[in-house]
C-alpha positions as CSV (number, residue, x, y, z in Angstrom):
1,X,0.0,0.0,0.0
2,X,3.0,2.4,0.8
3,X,3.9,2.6,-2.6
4,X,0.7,4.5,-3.9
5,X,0.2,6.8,-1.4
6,X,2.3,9.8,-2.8
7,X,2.6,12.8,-0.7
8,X,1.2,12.1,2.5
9,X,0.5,13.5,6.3
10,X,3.5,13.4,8.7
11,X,3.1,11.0,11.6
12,X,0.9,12.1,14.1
13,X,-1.0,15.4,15.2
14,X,-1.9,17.5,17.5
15,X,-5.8,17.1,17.7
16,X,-7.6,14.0,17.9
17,X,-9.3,14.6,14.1
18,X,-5.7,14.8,12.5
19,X,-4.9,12.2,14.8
20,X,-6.9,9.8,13.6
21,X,-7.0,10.8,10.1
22,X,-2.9,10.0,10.4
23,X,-3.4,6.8,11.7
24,X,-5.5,6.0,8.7
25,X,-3.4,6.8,6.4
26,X,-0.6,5.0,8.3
27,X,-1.8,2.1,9.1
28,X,1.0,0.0,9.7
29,X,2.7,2.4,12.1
30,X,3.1,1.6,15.6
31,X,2.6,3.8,18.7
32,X,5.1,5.4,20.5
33,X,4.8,2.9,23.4
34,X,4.9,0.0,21.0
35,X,7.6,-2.6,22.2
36,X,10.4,-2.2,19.9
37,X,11.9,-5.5,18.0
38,X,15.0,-7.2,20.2
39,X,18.0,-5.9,19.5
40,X,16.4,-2.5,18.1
41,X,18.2,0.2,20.8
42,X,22.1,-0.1,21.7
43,X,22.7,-2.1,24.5
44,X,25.1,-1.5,27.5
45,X,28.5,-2.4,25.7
46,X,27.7,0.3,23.1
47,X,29.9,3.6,23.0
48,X,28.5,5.8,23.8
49,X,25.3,4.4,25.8
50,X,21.8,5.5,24.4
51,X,19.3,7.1,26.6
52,X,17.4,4.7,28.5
53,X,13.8,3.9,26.7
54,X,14.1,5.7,23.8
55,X,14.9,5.9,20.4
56,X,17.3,8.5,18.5
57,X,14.0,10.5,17.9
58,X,11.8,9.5,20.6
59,X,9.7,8.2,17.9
60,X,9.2,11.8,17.3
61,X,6.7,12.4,14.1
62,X,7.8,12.6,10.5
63,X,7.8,13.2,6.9
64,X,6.2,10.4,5.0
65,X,6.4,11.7,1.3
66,X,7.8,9.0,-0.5
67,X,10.1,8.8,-3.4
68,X,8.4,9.2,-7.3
69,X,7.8,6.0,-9.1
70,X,10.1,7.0,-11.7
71,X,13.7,6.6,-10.9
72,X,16.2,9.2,-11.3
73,X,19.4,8.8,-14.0
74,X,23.2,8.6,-13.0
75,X,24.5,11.5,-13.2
76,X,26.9,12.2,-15.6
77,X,28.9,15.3,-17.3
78,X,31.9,17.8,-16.1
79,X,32.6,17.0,-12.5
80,X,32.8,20.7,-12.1
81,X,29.2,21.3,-12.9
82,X,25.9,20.1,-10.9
83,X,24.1,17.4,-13.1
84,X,20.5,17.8,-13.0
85,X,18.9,15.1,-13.9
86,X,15.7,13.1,-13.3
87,X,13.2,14.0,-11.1
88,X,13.7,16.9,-8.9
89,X,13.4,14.6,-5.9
90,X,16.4,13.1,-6.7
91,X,18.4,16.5,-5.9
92,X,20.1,17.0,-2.6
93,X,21.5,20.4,-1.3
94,X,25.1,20.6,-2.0
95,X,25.9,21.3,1.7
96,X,23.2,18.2,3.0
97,X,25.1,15.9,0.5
98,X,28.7,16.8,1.4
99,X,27.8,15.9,5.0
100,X,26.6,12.8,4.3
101,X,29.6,12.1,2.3
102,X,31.8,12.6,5.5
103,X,29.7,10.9,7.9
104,X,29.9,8.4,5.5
105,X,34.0,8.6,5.3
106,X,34.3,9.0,9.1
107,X,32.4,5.7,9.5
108,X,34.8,3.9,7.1
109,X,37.4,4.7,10.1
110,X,35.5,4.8,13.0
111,X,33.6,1.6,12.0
112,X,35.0,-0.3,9.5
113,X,32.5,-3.1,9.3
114,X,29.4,-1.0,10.0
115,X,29.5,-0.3,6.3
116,X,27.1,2.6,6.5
117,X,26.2,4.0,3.0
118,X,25.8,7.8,2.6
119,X,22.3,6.9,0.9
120,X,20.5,5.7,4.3
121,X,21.5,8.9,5.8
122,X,20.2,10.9,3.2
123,X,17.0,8.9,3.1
124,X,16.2,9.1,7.1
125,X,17.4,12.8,7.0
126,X,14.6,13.2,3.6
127,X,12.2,11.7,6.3
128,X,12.7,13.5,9.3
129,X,12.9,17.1,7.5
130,X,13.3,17.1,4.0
131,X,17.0,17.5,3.8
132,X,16.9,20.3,6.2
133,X,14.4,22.1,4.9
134,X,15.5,21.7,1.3
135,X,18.9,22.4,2.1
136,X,18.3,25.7,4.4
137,X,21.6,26.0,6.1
138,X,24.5,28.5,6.5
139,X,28.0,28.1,5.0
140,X,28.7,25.9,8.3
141,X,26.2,23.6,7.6
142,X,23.7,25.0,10.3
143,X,20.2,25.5,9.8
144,X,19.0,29.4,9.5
145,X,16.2,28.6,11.5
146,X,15.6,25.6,14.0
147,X,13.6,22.5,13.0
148,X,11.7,21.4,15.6
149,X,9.3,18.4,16.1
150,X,6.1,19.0,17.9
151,X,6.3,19.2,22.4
152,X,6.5,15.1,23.7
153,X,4.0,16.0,26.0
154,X,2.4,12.5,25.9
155,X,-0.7,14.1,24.0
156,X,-0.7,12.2,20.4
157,X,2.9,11.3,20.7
158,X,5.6,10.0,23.4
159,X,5.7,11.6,26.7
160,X,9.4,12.3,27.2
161,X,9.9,14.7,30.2
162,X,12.9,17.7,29.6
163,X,16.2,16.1,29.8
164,X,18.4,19.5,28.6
165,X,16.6,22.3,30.4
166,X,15.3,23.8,27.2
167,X,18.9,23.8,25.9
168,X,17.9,22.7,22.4
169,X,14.5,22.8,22.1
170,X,14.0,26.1,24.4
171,X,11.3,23.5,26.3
172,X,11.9,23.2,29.2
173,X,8.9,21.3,30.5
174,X,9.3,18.7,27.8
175,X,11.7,17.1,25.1
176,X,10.9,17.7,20.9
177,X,13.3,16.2,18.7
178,X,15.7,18.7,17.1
179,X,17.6,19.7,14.2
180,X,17.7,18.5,10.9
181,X,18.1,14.5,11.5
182,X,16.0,15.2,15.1
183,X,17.6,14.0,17.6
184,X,15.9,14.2,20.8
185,X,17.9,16.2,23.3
186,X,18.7,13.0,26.0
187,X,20.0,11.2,23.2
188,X,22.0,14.2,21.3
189,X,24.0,14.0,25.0
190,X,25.2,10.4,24.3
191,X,25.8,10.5,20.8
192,X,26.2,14.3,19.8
193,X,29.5,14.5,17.5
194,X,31.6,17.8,16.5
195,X,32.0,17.0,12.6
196,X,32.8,20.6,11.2
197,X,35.7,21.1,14.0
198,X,34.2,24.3,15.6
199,X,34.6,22.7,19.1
200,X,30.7,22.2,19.6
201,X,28.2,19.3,19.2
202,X,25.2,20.8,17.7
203,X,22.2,19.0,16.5
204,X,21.1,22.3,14.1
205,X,24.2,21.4,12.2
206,X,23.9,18.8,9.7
207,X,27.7,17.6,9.6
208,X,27.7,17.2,13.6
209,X,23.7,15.5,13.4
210,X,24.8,13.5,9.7
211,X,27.7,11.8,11.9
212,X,25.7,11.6,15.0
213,X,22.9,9.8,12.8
214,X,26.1,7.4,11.7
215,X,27.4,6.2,14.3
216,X,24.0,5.4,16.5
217,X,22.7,3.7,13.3
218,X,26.3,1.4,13.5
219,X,26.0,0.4,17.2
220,X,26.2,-2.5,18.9
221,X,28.9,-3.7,15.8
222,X,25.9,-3.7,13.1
223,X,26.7,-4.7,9.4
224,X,24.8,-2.5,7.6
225,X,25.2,-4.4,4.6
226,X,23.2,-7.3,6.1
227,X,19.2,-6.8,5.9
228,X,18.3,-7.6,9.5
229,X,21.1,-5.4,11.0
230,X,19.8,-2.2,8.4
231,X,16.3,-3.2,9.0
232,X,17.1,-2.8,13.5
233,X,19.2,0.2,13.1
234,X,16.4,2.2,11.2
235,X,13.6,0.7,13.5
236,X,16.1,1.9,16.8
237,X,16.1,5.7,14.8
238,X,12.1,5.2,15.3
239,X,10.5,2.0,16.6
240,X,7.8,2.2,12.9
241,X,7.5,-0.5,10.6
242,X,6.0,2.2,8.3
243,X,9.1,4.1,9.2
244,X,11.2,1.9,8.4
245,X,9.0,1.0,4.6
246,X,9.5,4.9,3.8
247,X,13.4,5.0,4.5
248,X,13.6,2.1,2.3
249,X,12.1,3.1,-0.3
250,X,14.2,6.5,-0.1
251,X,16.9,4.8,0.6
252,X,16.5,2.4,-2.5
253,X,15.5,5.6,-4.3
254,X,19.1,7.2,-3.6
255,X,20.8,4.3,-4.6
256,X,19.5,4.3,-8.1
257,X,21.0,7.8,-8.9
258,X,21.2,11.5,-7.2
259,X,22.2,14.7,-8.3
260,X,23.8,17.7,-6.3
261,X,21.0,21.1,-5.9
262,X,22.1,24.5,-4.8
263,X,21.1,25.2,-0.9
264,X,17.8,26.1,-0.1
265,X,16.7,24.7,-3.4
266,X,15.7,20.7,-2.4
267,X,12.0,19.7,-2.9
268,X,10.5,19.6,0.1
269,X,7.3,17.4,1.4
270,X,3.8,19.3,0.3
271,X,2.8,20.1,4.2
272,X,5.5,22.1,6.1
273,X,2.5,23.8,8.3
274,X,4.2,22.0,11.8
275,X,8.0,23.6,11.7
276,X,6.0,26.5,13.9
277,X,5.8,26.1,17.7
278,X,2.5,24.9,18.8
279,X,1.1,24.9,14.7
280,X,-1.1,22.1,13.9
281,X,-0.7,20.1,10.1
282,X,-3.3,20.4,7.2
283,X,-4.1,17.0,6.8
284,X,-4.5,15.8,3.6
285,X,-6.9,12.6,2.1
286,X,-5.6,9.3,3.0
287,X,-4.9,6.4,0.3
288,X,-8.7,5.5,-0.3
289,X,-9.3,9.5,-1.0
290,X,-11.2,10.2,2.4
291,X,-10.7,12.9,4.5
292,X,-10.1,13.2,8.2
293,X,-13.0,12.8,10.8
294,X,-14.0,16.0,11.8
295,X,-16.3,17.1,15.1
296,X,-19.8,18.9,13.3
297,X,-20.4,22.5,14.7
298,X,-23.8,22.0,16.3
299,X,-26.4,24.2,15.7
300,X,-27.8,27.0,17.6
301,X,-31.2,25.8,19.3
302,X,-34.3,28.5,18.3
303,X,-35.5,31.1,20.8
304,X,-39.1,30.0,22.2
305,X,-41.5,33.0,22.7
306,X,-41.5,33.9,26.5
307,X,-38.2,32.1,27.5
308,X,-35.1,34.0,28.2
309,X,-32.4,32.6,25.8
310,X,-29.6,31.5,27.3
311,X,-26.5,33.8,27.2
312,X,-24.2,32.8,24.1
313,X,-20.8,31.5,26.2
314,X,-17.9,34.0,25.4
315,X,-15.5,32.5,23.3
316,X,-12.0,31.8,24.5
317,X,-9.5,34.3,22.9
318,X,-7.1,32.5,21.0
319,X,-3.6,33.1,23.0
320,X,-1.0,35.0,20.8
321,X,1.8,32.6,20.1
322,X,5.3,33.8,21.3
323,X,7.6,34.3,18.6
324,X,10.3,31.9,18.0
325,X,13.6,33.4,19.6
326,X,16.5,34.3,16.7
327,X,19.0,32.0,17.8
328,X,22.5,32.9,18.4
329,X,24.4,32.6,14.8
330,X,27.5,30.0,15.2
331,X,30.4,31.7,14.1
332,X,31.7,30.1,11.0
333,X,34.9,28.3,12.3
334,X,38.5,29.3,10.0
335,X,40.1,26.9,7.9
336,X,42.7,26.4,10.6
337,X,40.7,26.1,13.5
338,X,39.3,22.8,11.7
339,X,43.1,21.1,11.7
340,X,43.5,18.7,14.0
341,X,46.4,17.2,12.7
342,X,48.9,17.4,10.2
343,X,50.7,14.4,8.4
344,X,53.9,14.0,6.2
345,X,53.5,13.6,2.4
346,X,55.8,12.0,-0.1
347,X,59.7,12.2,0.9
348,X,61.2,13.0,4.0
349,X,64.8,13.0,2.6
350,X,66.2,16.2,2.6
351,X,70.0,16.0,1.1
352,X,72.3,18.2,-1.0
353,X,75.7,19.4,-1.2
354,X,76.8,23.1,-0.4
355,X,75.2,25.6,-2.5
356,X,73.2,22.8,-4.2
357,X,69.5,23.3,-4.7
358,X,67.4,20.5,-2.4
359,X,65.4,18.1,-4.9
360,X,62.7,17.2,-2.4
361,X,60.5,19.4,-0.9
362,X,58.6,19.8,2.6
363,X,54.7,18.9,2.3
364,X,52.2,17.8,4.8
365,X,48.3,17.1,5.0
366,X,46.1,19.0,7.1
367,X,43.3,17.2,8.2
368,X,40.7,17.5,10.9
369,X,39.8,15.0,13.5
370,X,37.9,12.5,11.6
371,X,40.6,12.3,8.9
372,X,39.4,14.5,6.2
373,X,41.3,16.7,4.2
374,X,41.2,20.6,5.1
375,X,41.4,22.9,2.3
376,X,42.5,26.6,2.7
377,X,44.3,26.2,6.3
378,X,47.9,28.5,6.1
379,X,50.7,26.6,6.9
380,X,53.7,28.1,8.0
381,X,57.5,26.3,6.9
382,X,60.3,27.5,8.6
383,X,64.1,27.0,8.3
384,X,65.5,26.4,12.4
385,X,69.1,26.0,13.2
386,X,72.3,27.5,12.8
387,X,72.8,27.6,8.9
388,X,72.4,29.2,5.8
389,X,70.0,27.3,3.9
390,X,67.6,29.6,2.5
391,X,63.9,29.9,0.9
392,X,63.5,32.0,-2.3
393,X,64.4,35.8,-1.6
394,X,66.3,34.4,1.1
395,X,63.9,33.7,3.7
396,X,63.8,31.5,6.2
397,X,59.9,31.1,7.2
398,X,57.3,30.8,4.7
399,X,53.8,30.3,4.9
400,X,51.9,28.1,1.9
401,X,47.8,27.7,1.9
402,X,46.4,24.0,1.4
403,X,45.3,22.9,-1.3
404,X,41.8,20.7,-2.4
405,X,43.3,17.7,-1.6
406,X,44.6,19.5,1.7
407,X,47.9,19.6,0.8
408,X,50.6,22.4,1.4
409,X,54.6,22.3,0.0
410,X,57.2,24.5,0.9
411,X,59.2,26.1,-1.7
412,X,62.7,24.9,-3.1
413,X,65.6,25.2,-0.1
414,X,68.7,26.4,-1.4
415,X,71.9,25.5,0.8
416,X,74.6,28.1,1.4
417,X,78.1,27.0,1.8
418,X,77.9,26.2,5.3
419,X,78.0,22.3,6.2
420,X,76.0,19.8,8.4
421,X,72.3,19.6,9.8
422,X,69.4,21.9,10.3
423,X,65.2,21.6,10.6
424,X,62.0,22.3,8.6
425,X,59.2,22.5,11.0
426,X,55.4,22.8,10.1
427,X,52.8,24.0,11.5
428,X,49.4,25.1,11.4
429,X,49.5,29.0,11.3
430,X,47.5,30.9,14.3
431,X,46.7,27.1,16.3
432,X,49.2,25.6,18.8
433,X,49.4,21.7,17.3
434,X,52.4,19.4,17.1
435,X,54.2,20.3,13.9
436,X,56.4,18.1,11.6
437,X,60.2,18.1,11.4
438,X,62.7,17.3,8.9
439,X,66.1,17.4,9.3
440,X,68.0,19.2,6.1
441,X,71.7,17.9,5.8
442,X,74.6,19.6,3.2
443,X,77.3,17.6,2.5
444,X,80.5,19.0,0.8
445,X,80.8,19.8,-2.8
446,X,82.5,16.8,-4.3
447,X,84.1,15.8,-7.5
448,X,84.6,12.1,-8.7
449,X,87.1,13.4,-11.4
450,X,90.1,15.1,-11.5
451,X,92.3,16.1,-14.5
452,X,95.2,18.0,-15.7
453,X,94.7,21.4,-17.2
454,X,97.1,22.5,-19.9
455,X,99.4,20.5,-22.1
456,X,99.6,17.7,-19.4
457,X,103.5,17.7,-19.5
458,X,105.7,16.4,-16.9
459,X,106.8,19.4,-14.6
460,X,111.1,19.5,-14.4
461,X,112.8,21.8,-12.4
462,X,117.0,21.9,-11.7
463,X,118.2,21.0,-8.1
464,X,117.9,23.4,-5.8
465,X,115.2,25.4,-8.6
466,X,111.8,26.1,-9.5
467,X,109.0,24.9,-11.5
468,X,108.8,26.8,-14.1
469,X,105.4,24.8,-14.8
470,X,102.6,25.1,-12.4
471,X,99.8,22.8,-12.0
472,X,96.3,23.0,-13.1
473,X,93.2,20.7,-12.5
474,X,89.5,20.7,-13.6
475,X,87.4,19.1,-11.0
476,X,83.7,17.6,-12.3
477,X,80.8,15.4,-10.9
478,X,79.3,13.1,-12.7
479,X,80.3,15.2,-15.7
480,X,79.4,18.3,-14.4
481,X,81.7,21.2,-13.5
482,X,82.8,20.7,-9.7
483,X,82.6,24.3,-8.5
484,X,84.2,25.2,-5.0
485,X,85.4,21.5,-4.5
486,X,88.1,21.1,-1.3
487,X,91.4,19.7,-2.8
488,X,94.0,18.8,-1.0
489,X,97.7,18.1,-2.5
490,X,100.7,16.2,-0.7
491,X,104.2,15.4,-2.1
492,X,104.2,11.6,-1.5
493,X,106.2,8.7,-1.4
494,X,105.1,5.1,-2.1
495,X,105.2,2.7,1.1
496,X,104.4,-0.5,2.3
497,X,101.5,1.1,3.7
498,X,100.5,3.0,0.6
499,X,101.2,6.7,0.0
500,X,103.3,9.1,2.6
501,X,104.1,12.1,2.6
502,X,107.8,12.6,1.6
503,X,109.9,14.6,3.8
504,X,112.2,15.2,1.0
505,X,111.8,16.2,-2.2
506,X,109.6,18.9,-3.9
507,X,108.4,21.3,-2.0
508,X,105.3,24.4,-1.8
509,X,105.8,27.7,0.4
510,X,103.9,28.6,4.0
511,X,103.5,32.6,4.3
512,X,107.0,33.0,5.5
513,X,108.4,31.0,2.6
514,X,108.9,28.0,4.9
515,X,108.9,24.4,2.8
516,X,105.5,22.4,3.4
517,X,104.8,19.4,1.2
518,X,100.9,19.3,2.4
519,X,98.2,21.8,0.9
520,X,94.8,22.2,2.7
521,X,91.7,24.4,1.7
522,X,92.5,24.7,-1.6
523,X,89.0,25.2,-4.0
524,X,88.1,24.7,-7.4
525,X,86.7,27.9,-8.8
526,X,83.3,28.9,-11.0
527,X,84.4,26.9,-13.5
528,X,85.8,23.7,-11.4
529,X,89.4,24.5,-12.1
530,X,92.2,24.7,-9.7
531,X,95.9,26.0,-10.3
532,X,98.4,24.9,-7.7
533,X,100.8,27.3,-6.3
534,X,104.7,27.3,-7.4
535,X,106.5,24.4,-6.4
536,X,110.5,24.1,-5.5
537,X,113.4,21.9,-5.8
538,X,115.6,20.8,-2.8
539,X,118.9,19.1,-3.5
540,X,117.6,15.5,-4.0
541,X,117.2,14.6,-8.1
542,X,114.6,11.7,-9.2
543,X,111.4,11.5,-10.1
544,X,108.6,12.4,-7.1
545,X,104.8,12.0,-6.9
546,X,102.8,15.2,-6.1
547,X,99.1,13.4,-4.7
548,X,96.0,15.9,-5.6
549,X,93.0,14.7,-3.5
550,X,89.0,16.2,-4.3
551,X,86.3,16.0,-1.3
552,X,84.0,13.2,-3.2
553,X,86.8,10.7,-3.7
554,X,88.7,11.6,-7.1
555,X,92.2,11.5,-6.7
556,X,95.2,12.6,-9.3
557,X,98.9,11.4,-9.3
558,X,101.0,14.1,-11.4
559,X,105.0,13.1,-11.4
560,X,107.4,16.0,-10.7
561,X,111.1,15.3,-12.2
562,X,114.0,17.0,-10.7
563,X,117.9,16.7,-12.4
């Protein structure tokens, strides 16, 4: 029968007539004090508890339009532009869908094996107030106005005393459900979840109530992807077999294709008349077309001649409904304030030689609590220690904006000349949060090869002479010019232990024109060249070896030939 009924009353009413007239048209649903199936609520060893006795709603009324028989088209087309197609039913506000989408991410983490598919939330939240009012909520994903089900006063619904002190509903004599997947207020307090990272749990706001609705649907280690475990966690959101029918059948709906609606712009269910504190429904004709038992106006009885009429009784004026208070607007939390964490992406390697440009560079995730990725959080990168490694323009702290996929990369690091270790640290700008290190090490300039510059003759000097031929070397790496490359050059001699420096022999000059047959510090210029300073003669004659050695491993014998 569900399936021809088309637009139809929501559960329940506040006068006996609509009353009735509801139950007709619902005839499967049970009463709010029905006994719910076994295993419908969350027992004991779920986390965290549900209220004693009730259901996520309180079996609070709701919206029974059900979904068009024809079924909506994949969408299909530019990712970057909303498809509309199918019927309009099929379209969910952009901001109602993304929430789903996380809840529905958070619960791959949270709970794994609960398998919970975005589609049931948005068919339960289509029920309980037509996506949020067709999508009605700010920037932050909280509704512009509160959604409120009717006062659990016992009178046509559940009796559920006040459990928040009119916190959320502004009753304080007795609970309504709340917000755009309406919660009642006792349960909210077990199962309430921050889900947009401004640091409250609020039931108006459709990523805190989307991920709320999530995880109480996925207690008590329920496989969603089995039918009896779907069928108890709908029936424990509201203990109705006709419920549970119509969040099928919009949950089925869903599955076969949706398409993404501007806010404010969803279809919503024909009779809205009950969002208003203390409003009563329109009821419309039930399945076989009749309408709602009414109570006849009876007739005013004739005057008689010579009897006093009876005074007409003076109507009761009709109280003047208080206006719904404006609630406070929740600040719209910054990109940053929504990190929780940030992660390391790609490399962590962070090597080069003096003066050498870095080839990896610093990146990190930012994402909030629940793992997602945080878009448009300022990240600051900053060079710490005692060197001269440098950002562009020479700075040493940067700051880089994440991208879509959450992801922020520091520029290229240059090195300076100045060897060993220093730190990149991350962090999120303007929020005090562990941050992520690397540690940035420069090597040496090295060279693998050395050669002779020049004619590559054999130098000669006379006995107690000079050179008259100086030597030159090119330094390169891997076939590149060696710039600034640490040379040393020793007049050797070849031992039992391999090369020693000869105490006789060739010779260079200190500053006071002392003999020395070692040479430290010296560097290969721009263009990886070196030219040795003047060498000398003593009185010993023979052929010597002069030992040129390059930071990086190349090494170069030259002979010297004195006589």
């Amino acid at each position: 029968m569900a399936a021809h009924l088309g637009r139809r009353l929501r559960k329940g009413a506040t006068t006996t007539a609509v009353a009735a007239a509801a139950v007709a048209a619902l005839s499967a649903s049970q009463a709010p004090g029905a006994t719910p199936l076994a295993g419908d609520q969350p027992t004991a060893d779920a986390t965290p508890p549900t209220s004693s006795g009730t259901t996520a709603t309180g079996d609070s009324p709701y919206y029974t339009d059900l979904p068009p028989l024809n079924s909506p088209n994949p969408p299909s087309g530019s990712a970057d532009e909303p498809v509309v197609t199918g019927p309009a039913e099929a379209g969910i506000p952009a901001t109602v869908l993304a929430a789903y989408k996380q809840a529905e991410q958070h619960l791959k983490g949270a709970k794994p094996g609960c398998n919970l598919p975005w589609q049931l939330l948005a068919g339960i939240g289509k029920v309980e107030s037509g996506q949020a009012r067709g999508g009605r909520v700010d920037a932050n994903g909280t509704t512009v106005s509160p959604i409120l089900g009717p006062v659990l006063n016992g009178v046509g619904f559940a009796n559920i005393s006040d459990t928040d002190g009119g916190a959320y509903d502004g009753d304080s004599r007795y609970d309504r459900a709340v917000g755009p997947m309406q919660f009642i207020p006792s349960t909210w307090a077990d199962w309430g979840q921050d889900a947009n990272g401004d640091g409250r749990k609020d039931p108006n706001n459709i990523y805190d109530a989307a991920q709320a609705a999530g995880m109480y649907l996925c207690a008590n280690n329920r496989d969603l992807a089995v039918k009896a475990d779907l069928d108890r966690a709908i029936l424990s959101y509201n203990q109705s077999h006709e419920y549970l029918r119509t969040v099928l059948s919009w949950f089925e709906f869903y599955k076969r294709g949706t398409h993404q609606v501007p806010d404010g712009s969803g279809v919503l269910p024909t009779d809205r008349s009950d969002n208003g504190t203390g409003a009563t429904p329109t009821p419309t004709p039930g399945p076989t077309g009749r309408t709602p038992v009414t109570t006849p106006t009876p007739k005013p009885t004739p005057s008689k001649p010579g009897v006093t009429p009876s005074p007409k009784p003076t109507p009761t004026p009709t109280p003047t409904p208080k206006p719904t208070p404006t609630p406070t607007p929740t600040p719209t939390p910054s990109p940053e304030q929504r990190v929780d964490r940030l992660e390391e992406y790609g490399s962590s390697t962070l090597t080069t030689t003096a003066g050498g440009q870095f080839a990896d560079r610093p990146s990190v995730v930012a994402r909030n609590d629940w793992g997602v990725a945080v878009s448009g959080a300022v990240i600051k990168f900053e060079i710490i220690g005692d060197t001269d490694a440098r950002f562009p323009a020479g700075l040493t702290h940067v700051q880089v904006t994440t991208d879509a996929n959450g992801r922020a990369t520091a520029p290229v690091i240059r090195a300076g000349e100045r060897t060993g270790q220093f730190t990149v640290r991350a962090t999120v700008s303007t929020r005090d949060l562990p941050g992520v290190l690397w540690t940035g090490t420069v090597t040496p300039r090295q060279a693998d090869t050395l050669t002779r510059t020049g004619d590559g003759a054999e130098p000669t000097a006379a006995p107690e002479g000079e050179f008259a031929q100086q030597v030159g070397v090119r330094a390169t790496h891997q076939g590149a010019v060696a710039s600034g490359v640490a040379v040393t050059a020793t007049m050797v001699t070849e031992g039992p232990d391999g090369p020693q420096e000869n105490t006789k022999g060739p010779y260079f000059k200190d500053a006071q024109g002392n003999p020395v047959r070692t040479l430290t510090g010296l560097r290969t210029d721009a263009d990886g060249v070196l030219v040795l300073p003047k060498m000398y003669a003593d009185g010993q004659t023979g052929t010597f070896l002069l030992r040129l050695t390059a930071e990086g491993g190349a090494v170069l014998t030259v002979q010297l030939k004195v006589g």
